[in-house]
C-alpha positions as CSV (number, residue, x, y, z in Angstrom):
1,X,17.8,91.6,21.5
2,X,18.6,89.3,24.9
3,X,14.8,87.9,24.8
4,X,14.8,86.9,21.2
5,X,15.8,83.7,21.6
6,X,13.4,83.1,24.4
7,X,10.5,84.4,23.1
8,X,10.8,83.0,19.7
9,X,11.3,79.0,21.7
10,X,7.9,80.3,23.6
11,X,5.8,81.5,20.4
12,X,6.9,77.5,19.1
13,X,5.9,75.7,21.2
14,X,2.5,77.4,22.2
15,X,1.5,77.2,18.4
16,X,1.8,73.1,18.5
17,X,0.4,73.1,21.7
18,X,-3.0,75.4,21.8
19,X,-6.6,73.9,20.7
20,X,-8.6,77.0,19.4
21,X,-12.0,76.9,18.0
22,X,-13.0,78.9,14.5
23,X,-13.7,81.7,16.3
24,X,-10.6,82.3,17.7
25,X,-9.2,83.0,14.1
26,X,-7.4,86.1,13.3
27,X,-9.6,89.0,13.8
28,X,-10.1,91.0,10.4
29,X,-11.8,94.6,10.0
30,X,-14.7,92.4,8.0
31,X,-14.7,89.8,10.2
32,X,-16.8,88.7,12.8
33,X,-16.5,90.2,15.9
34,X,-14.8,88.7,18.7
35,X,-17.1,86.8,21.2
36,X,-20.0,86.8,18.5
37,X,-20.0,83.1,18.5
38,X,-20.8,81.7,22.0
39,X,-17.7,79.2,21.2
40,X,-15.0,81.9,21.2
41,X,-15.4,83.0,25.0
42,X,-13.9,79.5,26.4
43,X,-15.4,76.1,26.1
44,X,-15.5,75.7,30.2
45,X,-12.2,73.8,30.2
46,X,-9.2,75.7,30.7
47,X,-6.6,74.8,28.4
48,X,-2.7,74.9,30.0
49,X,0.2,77.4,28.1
50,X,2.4,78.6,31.1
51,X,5.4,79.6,29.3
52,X,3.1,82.1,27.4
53,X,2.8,85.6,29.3
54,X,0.1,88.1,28.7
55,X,0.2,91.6,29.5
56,X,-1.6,95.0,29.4
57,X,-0.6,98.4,30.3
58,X,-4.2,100.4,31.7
59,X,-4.0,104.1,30.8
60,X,-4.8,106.8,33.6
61,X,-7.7,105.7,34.7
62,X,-6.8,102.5,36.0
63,X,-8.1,98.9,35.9
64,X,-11.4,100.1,38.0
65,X,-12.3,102.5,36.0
66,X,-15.7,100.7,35.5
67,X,-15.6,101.5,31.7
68,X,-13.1,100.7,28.7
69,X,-9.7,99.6,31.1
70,X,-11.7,97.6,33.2
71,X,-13.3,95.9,30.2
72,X,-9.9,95.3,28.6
73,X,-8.2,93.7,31.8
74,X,-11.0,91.2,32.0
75,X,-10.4,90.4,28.7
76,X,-6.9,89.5,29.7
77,X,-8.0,87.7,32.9
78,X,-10.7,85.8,30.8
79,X,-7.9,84.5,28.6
80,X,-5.6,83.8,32.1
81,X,-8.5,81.4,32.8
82,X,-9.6,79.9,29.7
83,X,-6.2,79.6,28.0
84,X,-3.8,78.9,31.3
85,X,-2.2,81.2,30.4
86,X,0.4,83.8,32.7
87,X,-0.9,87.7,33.1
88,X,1.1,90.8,34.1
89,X,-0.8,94.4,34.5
90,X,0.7,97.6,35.0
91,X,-1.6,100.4,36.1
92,X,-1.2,104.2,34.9
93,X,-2.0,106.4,37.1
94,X,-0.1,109.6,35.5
95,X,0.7,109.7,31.1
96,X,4.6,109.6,32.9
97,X,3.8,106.0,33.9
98,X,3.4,104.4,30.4
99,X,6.9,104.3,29.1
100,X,7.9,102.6,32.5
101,X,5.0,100.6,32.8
102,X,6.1,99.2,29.2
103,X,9.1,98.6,29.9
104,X,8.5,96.9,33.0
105,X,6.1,94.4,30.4
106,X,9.3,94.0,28.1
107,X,11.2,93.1,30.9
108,X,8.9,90.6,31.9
109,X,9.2,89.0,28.6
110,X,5.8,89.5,27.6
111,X,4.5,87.8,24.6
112,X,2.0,90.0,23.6
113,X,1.2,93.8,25.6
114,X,-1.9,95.4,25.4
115,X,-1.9,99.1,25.9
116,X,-5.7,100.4,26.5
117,X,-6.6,103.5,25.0
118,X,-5.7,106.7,22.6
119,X,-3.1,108.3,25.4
120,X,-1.0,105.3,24.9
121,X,-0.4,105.7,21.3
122,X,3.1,107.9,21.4
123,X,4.5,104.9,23.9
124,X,3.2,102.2,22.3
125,X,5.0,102.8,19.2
126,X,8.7,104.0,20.9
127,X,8.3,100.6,23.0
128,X,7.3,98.2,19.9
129,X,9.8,100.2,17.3
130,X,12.6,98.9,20.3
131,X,11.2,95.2,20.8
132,X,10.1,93.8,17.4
133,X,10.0,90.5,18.4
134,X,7.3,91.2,21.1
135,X,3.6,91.7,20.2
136,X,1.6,94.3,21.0
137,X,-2.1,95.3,20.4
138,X,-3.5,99.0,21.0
139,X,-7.1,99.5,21.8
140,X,-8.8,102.7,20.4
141,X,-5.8,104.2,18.3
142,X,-5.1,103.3,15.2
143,X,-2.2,105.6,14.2
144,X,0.7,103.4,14.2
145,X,2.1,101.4,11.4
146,X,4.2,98.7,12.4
147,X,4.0,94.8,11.6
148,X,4.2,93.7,15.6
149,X,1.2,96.6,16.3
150,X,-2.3,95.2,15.9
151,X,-4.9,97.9,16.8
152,X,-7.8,97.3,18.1
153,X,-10.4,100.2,16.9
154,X,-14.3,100.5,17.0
155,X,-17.1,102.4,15.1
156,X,-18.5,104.0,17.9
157,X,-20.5,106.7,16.0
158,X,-22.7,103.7,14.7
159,X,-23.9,102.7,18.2
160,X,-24.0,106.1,19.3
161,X,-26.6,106.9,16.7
162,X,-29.1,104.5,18.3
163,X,-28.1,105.9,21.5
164,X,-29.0,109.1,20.4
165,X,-32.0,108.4,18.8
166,X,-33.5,106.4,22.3
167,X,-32.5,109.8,24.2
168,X,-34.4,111.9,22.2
169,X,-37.2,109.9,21.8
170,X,-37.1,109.2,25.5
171,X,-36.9,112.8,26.5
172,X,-39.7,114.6,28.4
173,X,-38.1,118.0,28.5
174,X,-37.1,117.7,24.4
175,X,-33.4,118.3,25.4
176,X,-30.0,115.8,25.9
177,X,-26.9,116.3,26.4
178,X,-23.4,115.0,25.8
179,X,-20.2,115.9,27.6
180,X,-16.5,114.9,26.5
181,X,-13.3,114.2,28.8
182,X,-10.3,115.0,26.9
183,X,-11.0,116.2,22.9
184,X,-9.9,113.5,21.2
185,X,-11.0,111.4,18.3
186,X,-12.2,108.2,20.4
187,X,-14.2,110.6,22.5
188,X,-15.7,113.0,19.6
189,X,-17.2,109.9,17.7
190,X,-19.0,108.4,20.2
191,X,-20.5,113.0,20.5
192,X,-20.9,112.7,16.6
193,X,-23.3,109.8,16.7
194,X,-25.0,110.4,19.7
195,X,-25.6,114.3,17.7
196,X,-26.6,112.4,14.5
197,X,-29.0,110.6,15.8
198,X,-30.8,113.3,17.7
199,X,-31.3,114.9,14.3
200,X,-32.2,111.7,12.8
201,X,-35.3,110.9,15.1
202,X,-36.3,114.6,14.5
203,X,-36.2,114.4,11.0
204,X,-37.8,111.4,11.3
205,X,-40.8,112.5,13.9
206,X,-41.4,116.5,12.8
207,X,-39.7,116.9,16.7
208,X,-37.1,119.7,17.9
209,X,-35.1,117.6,20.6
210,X,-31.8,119.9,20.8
211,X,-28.7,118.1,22.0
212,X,-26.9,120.3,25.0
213,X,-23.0,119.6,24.7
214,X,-21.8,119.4,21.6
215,X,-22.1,120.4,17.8
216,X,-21.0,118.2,15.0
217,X,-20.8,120.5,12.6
218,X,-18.2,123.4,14.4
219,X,-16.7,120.1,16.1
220,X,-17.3,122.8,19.6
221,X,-18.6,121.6,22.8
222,X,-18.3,120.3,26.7
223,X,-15.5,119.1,28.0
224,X,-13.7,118.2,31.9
225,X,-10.0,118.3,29.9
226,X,-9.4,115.3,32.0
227,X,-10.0,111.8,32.7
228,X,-9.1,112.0,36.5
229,X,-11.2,114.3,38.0
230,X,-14.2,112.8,39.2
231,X,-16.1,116.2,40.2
232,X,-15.6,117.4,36.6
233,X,-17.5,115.0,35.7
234,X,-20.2,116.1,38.1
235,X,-19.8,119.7,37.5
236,X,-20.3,119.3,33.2
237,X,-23.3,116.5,33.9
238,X,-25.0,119.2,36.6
239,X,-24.6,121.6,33.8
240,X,-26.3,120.2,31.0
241,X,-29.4,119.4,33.5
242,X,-29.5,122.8,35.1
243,X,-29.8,123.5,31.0
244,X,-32.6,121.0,30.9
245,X,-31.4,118.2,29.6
246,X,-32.7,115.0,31.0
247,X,-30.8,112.0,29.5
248,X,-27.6,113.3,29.9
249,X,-24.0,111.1,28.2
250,X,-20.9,111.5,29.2
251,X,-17.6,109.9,27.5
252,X,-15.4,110.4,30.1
253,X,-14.2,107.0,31.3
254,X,-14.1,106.9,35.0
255,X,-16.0,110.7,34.9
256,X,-19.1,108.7,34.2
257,X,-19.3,107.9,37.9
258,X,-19.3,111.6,38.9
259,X,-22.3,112.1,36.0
260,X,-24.1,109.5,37.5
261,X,-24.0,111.2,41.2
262,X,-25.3,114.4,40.1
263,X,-28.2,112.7,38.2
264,X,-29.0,111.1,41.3
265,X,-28.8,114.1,43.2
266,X,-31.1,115.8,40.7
267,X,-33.6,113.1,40.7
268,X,-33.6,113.2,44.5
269,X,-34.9,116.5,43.9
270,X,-37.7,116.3,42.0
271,X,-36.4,115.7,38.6
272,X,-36.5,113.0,36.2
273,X,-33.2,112.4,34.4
274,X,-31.2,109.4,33.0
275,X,-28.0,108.6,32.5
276,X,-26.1,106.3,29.2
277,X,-23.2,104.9,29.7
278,X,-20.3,104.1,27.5
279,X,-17.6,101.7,26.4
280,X,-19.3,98.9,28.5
281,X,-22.7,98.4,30.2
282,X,-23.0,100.5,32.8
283,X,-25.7,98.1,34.3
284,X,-23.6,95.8,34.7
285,X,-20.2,97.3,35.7
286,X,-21.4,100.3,37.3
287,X,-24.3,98.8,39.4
288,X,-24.7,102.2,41.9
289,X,-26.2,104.1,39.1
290,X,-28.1,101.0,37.3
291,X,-31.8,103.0,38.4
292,X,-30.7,106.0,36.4
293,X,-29.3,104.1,33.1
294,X,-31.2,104.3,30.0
295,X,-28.4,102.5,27.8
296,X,-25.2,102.0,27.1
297,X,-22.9,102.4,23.9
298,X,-21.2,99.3,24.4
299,X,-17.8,98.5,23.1
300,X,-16.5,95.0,23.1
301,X,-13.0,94.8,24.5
302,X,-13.5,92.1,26.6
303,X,-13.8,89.4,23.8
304,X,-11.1,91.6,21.6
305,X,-8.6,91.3,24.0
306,X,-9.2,87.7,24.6
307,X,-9.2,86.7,20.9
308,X,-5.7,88.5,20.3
309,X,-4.6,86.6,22.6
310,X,-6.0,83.3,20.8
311,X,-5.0,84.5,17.6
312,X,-1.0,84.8,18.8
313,X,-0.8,81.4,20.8
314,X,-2.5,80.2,17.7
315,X,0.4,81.8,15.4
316,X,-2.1,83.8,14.1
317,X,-0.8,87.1,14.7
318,X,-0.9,90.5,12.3
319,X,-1.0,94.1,12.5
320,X,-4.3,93.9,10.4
321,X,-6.9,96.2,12.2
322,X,-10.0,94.7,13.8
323,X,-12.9,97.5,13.4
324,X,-15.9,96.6,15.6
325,X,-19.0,97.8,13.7
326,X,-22.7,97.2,14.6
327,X,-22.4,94.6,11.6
328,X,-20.0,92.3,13.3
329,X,-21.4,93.0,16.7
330,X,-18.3,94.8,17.8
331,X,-20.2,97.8,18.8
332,X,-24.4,97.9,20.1
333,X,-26.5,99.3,22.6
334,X,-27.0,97.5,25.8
335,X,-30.8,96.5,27.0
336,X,-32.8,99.2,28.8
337,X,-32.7,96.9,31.5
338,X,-34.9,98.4,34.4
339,X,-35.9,101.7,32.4
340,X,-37.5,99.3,29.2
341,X,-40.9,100.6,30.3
342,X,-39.8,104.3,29.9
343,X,-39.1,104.1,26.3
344,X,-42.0,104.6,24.3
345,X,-43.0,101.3,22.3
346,X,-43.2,103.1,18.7
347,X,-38.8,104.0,19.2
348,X,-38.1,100.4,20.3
349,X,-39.2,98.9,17.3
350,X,-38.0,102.0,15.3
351,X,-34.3,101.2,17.0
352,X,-34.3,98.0,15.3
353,X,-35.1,99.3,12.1
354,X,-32.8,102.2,12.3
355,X,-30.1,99.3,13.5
356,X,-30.8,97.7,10.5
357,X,-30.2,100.8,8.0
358,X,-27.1,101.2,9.2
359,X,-25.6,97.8,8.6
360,X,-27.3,97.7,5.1
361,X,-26.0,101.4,4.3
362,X,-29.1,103.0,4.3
363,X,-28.4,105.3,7.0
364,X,-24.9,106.7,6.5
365,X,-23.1,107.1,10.1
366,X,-20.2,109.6,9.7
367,X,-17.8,111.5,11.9
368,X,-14.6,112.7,11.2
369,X,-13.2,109.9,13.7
370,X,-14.3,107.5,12.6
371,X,-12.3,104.3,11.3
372,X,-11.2,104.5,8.1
């Protein structure tokens, strides 16, 4: 292909040229996660590479969606700072964008792309299968098999669990609820742990809490069928608290900003209901609702997408996947932040120990989405 040559000269010299710490070694499925060492999210000197180019595709929801696409781009603007390096975006706003917004990154003789969620999977692979000299990494699929493909995948379920279990053992009215987007895998785990842990603290405390939503086992439950839609988001979060629920999660991406208006609506009436966030920490990145949030099941994309970018000015490339579990600290729960008073001391410390179980093996987290 025309760029070959050029990108090739490019991947040269930025190997002799970039000074990485150990932390920006090539991330492994058993390796620790990226950003787990304070060293791997920039020294505080910005190093100079600006004949390297990285870029990243957003899926529909766009680069504001205030949950896994924002998360991703400021990975990539992390590394524009702390590497010097040059950044190109493309923002989806319809699944027809993604094949032209890919090939807009090729022609921009991208070094490495990445492409930000499950939706992206089919485009991903036709654009890499065509440019396999460029680079790619995919973040929540891991369904194609190609050397210049590195996905970037996370055991949601795990997290999810402890979510689950702070909701139930948070809940006054002794019902949650969950609530999907579109019905796919990277949705359903995050349902399948939150479910799972529901049962667990019940198990665990002779309690009933019933989780409004979804049902592992018939794999049946709420959904918007979009990720556009905000007042689909507000409509299935308005039905799960007219049901009673009052922690209500919704894995929606930027629906989780329509969930969080009809919990404030509700609470403006008289009720008492709180939201959890996902992908990111909703305290943080979606400050409007930060009163209402109990937790978040936080997903680290930010440090991800900066270390594959490390890792490939470094050389250090492969299509090995990186699997963030609670072990390596790719996956957790954020802080209760302002609503730490409302969870009763007794499932605090029990959160920890149940943490622990999980990364020892005690407690077996499954879901048929899970990473394999």
């Amino acid at each position: 292909m025309k760029n070959l040559s050029r990108r090739t000269a490019v991947r040269g010299a930025t190997i002799g040229t970039a000074t990485l710490t150990a932390a920006a070694l090539l991330l492994t499925a058993c390796g620790a996660a990226p950003g787990s060492d304070p060293s791997a999210s920039g020294s505080g000197s910005a190093q100079s590479n600006p004949n390297y180019t990285g870029c990243i595709v957003s899926d529909r929801g766009g680069f504001d969606d205030q949950s896994f696409n924002q998360s991703s781009y400021e990975g990539m603007k992390k590394a524009e700072t702390d590497l010097g390096i040059k950044v190109k975006q493309a923002e989806s706003k319809a699944q027809a964008d993604f094949v032209p917004n890919l090939n807009q990154m090729m022609q921009a003789n991208c070094n490495l792309t990445v492409t930000v969620g499950f939706l992206l999977s089919e485009a991903t692979k036709s654009t890499a299968e065509k440019n396999k000299e460029a680079h790619f990494a995919i973040i929540d699929d891991n369904q194609i098999k190609l050397p210049n493909v590195k996905p970037i995948i996370y055991n949601t379920a795990q997290a999810a669990f402890l979510a689950g279990y702070a909701a139930a053992g948070s809940s006054k009215t002794g019902k949650v609820g969950t609530f999907g987007g579109i019905k796919i895998p990277t949705v359903t785990i995050f349902m399948d742990g939150f479910y799972d842990g529901v049962q667990y603290f019940n198990k665990q405390k002779g309690k009933n809490v019933q989780v409004l939503g979804w049902n592992k086992s018939s794999q049946q439950g709420a959904f918007a069928n979009t990720f556009d839609i905000i007042q689909e988001g507000t409509k299935n979060a308005q039905n799960l608290i007219n049901e009673g629920a009052d922690v209500v999660m919704p894995v929606a991406g930027p629906l989780g900003t329509g969930a969080g208006d009809a919990v404030l609506a509700s609470n403006k009436n008289g009720k008492d209901v709180k939201l959890i966030w996902v992908d990111s920490d909703g305290y943080l990145t979606a400050p409007k609702y930060k009163s209402i949030i109990l937790t978040s099941v936080v997903k680290k994309m930010k440090e991800a997408v900066e270390e594959v970018v490390k890792a490939d000015l470094d050389g250090k490339f492969d299509a090995t996947p990186y699997v963030g579990t609670l072990e390596n600290q790719g996956v957790d729960i954020a802080p209760f932040h302002d609503l730490e008073s409302t969870v009763p001391a007794d499932v605090k410390s029990e959160l920890d120990q149940v943490k622990k179980d999980i990364i020892s093996g005690t407690i077996k987290v499954e879901s048929a989405a899970s990473p394999k």
